[in-house]
C-alpha positions in Angstrom: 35.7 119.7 75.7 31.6 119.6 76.1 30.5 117.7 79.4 28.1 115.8 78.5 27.7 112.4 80.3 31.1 112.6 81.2 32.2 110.3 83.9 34.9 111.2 86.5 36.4 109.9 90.0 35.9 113.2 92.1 34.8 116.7 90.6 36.1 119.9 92.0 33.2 122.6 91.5 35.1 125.7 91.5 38.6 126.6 89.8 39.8 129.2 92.4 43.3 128.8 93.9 41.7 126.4 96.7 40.1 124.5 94.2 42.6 124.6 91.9 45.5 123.4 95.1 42.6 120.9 96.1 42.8 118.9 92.7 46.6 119.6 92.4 46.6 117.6 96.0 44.9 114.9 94.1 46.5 114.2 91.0 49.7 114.2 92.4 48.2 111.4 95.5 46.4 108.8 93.3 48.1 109.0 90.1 45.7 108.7 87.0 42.8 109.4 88.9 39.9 110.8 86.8 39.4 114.1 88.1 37.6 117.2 86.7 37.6 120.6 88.2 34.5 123.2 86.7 34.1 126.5 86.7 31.5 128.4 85.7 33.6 131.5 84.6 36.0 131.6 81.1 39.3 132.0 83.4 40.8 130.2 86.3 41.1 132.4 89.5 38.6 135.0 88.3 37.1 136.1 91.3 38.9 136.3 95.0 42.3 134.4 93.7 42.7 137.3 91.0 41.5 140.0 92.9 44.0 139.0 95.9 46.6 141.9 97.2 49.3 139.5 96.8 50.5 139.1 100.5 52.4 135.9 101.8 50.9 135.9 105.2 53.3 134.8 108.1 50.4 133.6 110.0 50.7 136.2 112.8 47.1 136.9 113.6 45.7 133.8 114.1 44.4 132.3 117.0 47.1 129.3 118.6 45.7 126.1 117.8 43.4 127.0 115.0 43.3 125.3 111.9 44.4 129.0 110.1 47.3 129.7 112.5 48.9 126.1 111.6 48.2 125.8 107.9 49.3 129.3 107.6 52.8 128.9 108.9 53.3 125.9 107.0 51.4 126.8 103.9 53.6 129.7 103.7 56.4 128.3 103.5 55.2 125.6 101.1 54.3 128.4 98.8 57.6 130.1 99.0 59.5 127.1 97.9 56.7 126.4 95.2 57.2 130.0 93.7 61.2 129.1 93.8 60.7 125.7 92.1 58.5 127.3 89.5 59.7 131.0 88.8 56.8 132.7 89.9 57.4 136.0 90.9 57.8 136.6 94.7 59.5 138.4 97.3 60.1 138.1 101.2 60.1 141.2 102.0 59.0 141.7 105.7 56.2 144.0 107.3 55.6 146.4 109.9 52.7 146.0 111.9 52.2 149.8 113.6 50.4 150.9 117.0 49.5 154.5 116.2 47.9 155.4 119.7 49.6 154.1 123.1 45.9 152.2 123.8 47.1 150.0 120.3 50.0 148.7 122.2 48.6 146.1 124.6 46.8 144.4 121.2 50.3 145.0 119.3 51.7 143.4 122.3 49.1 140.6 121.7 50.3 139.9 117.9 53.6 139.1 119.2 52.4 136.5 121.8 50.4 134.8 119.4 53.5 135.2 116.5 56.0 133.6 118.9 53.0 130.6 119.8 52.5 130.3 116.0 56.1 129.4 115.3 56.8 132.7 113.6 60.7 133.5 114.2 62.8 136.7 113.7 59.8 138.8 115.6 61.2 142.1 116.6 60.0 144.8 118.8 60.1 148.0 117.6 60.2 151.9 118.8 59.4 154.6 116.6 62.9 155.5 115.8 63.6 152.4 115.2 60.0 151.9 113.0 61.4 155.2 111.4 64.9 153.1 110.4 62.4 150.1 108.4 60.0 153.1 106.9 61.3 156.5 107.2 57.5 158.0 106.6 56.0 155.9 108.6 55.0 157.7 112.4 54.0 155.3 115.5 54.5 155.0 119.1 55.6 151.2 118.8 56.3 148.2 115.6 56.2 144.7 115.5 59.0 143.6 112.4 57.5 140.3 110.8 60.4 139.1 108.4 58.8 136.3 107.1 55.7 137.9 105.1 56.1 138.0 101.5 54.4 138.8 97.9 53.6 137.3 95.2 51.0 136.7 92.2 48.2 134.2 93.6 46.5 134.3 90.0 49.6 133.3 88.5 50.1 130.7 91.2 46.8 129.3 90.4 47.8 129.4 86.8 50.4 126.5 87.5 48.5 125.0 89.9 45.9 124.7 86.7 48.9 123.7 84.5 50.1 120.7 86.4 46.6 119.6 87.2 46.2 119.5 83.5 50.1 117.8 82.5 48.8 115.2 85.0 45.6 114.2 83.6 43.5 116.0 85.1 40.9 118.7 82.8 39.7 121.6 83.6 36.6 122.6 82.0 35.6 126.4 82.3 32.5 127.9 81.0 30.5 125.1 82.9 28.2 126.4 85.6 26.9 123.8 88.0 23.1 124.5 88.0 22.2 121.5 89.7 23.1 118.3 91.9 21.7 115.2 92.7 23.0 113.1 95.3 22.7 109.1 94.9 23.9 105.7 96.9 27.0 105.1 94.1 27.6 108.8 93.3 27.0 112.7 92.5 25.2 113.6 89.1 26.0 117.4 87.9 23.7 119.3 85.9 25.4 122.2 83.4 24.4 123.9 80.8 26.8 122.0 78.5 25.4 118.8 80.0 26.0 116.0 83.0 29.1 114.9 85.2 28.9 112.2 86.8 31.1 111.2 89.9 32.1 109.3 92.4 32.6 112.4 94.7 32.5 115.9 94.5 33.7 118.6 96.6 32.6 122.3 96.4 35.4 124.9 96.5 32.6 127.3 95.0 33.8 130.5 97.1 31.2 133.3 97.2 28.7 131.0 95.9 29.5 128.0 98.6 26.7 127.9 100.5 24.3 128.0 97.2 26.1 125.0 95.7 25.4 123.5 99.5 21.9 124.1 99.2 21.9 122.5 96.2 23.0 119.8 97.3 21.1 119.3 100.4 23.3 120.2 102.5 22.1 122.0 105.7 24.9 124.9 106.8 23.3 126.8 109.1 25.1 129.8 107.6 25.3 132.4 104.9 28.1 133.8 102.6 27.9 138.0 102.8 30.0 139.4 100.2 32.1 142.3 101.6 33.9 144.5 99.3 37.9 145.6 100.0 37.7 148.6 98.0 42.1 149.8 97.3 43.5 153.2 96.5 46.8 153.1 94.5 49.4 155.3 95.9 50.5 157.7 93.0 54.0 157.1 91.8 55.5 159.9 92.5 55.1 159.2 96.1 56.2 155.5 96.2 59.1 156.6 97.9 56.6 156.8 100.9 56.0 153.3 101.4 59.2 150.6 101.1 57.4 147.5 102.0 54.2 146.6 104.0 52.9 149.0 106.4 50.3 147.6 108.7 47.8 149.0 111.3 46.8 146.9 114.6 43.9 145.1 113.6 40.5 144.8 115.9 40.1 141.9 117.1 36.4 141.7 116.7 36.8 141.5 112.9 38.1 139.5 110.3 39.3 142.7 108.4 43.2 144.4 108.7 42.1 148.1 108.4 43.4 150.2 106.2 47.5 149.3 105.2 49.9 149.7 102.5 51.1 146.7 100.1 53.6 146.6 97.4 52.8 144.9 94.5 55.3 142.4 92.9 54.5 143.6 89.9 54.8 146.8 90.6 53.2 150.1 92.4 51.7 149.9 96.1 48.2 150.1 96.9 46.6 151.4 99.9 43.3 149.5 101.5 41.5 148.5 101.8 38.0 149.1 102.9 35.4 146.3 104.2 31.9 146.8 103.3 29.1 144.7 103.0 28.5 144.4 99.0 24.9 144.4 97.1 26.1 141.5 94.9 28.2 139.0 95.6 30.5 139.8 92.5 30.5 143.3 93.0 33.4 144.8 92.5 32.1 148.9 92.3 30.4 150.5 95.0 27.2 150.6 92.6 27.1 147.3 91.9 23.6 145.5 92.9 21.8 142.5 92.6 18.8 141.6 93.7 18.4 138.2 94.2 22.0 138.5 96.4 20.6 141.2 98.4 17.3 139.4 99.3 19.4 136.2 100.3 21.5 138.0 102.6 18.0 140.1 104.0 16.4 137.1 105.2 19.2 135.5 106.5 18.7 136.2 110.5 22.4 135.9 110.9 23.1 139.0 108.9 20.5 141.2 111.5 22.4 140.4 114.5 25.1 141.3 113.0 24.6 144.6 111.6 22.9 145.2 115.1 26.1 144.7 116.8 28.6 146.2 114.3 26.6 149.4 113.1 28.9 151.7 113.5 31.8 150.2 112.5 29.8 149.2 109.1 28.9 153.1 108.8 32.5 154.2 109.2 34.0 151.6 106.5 31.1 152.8 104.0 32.0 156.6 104.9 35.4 156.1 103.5 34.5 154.1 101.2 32.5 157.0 99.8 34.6 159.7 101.0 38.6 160.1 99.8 39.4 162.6 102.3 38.3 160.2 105.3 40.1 157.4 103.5 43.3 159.3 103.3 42.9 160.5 106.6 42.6 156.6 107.4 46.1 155.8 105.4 47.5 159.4 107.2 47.8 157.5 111.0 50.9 155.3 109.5 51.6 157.7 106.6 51.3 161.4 108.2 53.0 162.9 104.8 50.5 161.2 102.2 47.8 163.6 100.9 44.3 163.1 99.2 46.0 163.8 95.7 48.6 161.1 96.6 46.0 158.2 96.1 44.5 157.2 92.6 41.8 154.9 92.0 43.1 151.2 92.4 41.3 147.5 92.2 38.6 145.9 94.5 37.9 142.1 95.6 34.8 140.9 97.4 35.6 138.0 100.0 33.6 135.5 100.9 32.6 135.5 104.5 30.6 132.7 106.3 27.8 134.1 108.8 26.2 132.1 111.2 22.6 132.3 112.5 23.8 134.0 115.5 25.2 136.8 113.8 28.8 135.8 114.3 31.4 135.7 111.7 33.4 132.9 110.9 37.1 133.2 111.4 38.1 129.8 111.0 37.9 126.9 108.2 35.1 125.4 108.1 34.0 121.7 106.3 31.2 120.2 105.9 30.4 116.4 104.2 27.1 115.6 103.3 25.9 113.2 100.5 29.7 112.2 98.9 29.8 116.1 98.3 32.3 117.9 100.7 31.7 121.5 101.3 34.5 123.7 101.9 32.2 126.5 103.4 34.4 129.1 105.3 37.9 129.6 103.5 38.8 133.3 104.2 42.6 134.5 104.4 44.8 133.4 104.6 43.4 130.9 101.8 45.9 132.1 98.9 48.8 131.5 101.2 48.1 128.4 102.7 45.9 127.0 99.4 48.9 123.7 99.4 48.5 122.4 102.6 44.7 123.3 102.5 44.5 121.4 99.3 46.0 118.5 101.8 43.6 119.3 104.3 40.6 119.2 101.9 41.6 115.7 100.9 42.5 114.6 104.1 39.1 115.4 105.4 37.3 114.0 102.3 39.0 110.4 103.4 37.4 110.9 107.0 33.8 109.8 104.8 35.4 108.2 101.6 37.1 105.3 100.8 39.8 107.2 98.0 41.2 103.7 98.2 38.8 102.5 95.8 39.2 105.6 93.6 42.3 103.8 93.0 41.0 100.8 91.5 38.4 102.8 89.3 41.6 105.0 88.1 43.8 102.1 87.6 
């Protein structure tokens, strides 16, 4: 349906998972409220939602007391019993996180202290015969078990979420790119190419495109979006005896990034990956892909400078293998010694949407921001997918901080 001059309580720009859980959060709060969720793409969940690995984080890297360590444990397990309630494919299945190298262990060591402060349960220790008893293939000095991580299919997760939006009222209207906002005392007008919304509120769940939609708006982040790539291998199926879950590496703690690891798929197969490099467009989804206009934005952002000056080398090593097989499987080899170059096949690629500060540092946790009756979910990086119900919560929680949804009430009634 076109939207011209349509009228609506609260608009959702964006019809990713979060999005998508945001307005779910909403129609099911204030029943028969007039809400409408755009997107500017023909599909729901076309860009990070359906190019997700499909992991159920258990919340076991996050920082005690942030926002992503608690809506994490809790959105997981809200998204387990969804799945159930639903028959969406999933599985908990477990995962090994792996210290290769005795200097891995005191960070390994880490995990577990911040696990066991999270609320994870079931955490187990591990030696290497005893890793070798989970994964027979897989070599390391020490393991941390996490029982409760699982997989699933976020896209078809979003799918529902899209479904009972819609049986509840609500409309989703795709093909509609916003392409501009204006901000007034009684509401928010939205320009698209198939013509104007009009609403009482709207919040931006936009994704790579956040901080445009921001700008838009009038909103002042003080940040950027830089698109980086996660570039995966699929192990070759003759070799999926190799992997029999989740194999993970000891992350570094000065990035937002898991290093190379092994996933199954519910649907199937297991893919290895994935890399992290910074991506010439911020829908690129081949290591050729460029665009211009996203390449100058993220060249005169200051932010992105200090940045590269203080992670060079690490950005020159994730492009190497992203470039070279051989040093990718060589990657994959320090939790999989028996997997060769001819073991990996070409596989998928997402680019996520990371929030940059002037100061060059990366985001790592949520991050809102209300200006104008627009809020602007700015920062949403995993675990998003996982926790996307109680962030939907969250999101509408924080919108009532500035709005009265009380009178949203009376409009919808």
């Amino acid at each position: 349906m076109p939207a011209t001059d349509r009228q609506c309580d609260v608009a959702i720009i964006g019809a990713g998972i979060v999005g998508l859980a945001v307005g779910l959060h909403l129609v099911r709060r204030i029943p028969g409220i007039k809400l409408l969720v755009l997107d500017k793409e023909a599909e729901v969940a076309a860009h990070q939602t359906g190019h997700n690995s499909g992991v159920i984080h258990s919340g076991l890297y996050y920082k005690p007391g942030s926002l992503k360590a608690r809506l994490c444990v809790e959105g997981a397990a809200a998204l387990v019993r969804f799945c159930r309630e639903y028959g969406i494919p999933h599985e908990v299945c477990g995962k090994l996180v792996v210290a290769a190298k005795e200097d891995e262990i005191p960070r390994l060591i880490e995990l577990l202290r911040r696990g066991q402060a999270n609320g994870l349960t079931g955490l187990r220790e591990l030696d290497g015969n005893e890793i070798r008893e989970i994964e027979p293939y897989c070599a390391g000095v020490r393991g941390l078990h996490v029982p409760s991580t699982g997989i699933t299919d976020f896209k078809l997760v979003a799918q529902k979420y899209a479904e009972l939006i819609e049986n509840a009222g609500g409309e989703i209207l795709l093909n509609h790119a916003v392409e501009g906002i204006a901000c007034e005392a009684g509401g928010v007008t939205l320009e698209t190419p198939s013509g104007t919304v009009r609403t009482r509120f709207a919040i931006n769940c936009a994704g790579l495109h956040s901080d445009r939609i921001a700008r838009m708006a009038g909103a002042r982040l003080g940040l950027r979006i830089i698109p980086f790539r996660g570039e995966y291998y699929m192990v070759a199926p003759a070799r999926h005896h190799l992997v029999k879950g989740l194999i993970y590496p000891v992350p570094d703690p000065r990035f937002p990034f898991l290093g190379v690891h092994f996933t199954r798929r519910i649907a199937g197969g297991v893919e290895a990956g994935p890399n992290a490099v910074f991506s010439f467009k911020r829908e690129g989804y081949s290591r050729t892909a460029f665009n211009l206009g996203d390449t100058v934005s993220t060249a005169m952002f200051p932010g992105f400078w200090k940045m590269a000056a203080l992670y060079w080398k690490s950005g020159l090593a994730e492009m190497y293998r992203s470039w070279s097989k051989p040093a990718f499987a060589a990657a994959a080899r320090e939790l999989v010694p028996s997997l060769e170059k001819n073991d990996l096949e070409p596989g998928g690629s997402g680019v996520r949407a990371q929030a940059l500060d002037s100061s060059g540092r990366l985001l790592d946790d949520f991050y809102f921001v209300y200006h104008d009756r627009v809020l602007h979910v700015c920062n949403v990086p995993s675990p998003a997918a996982t926790a996307s119900l109680v962030i939907g919560r969250e999101i509408v929680n924080k919108l009532t901080e500035y709005a009265d949804l009380s009178k949203v009430l009376v409009v919808a009634g």
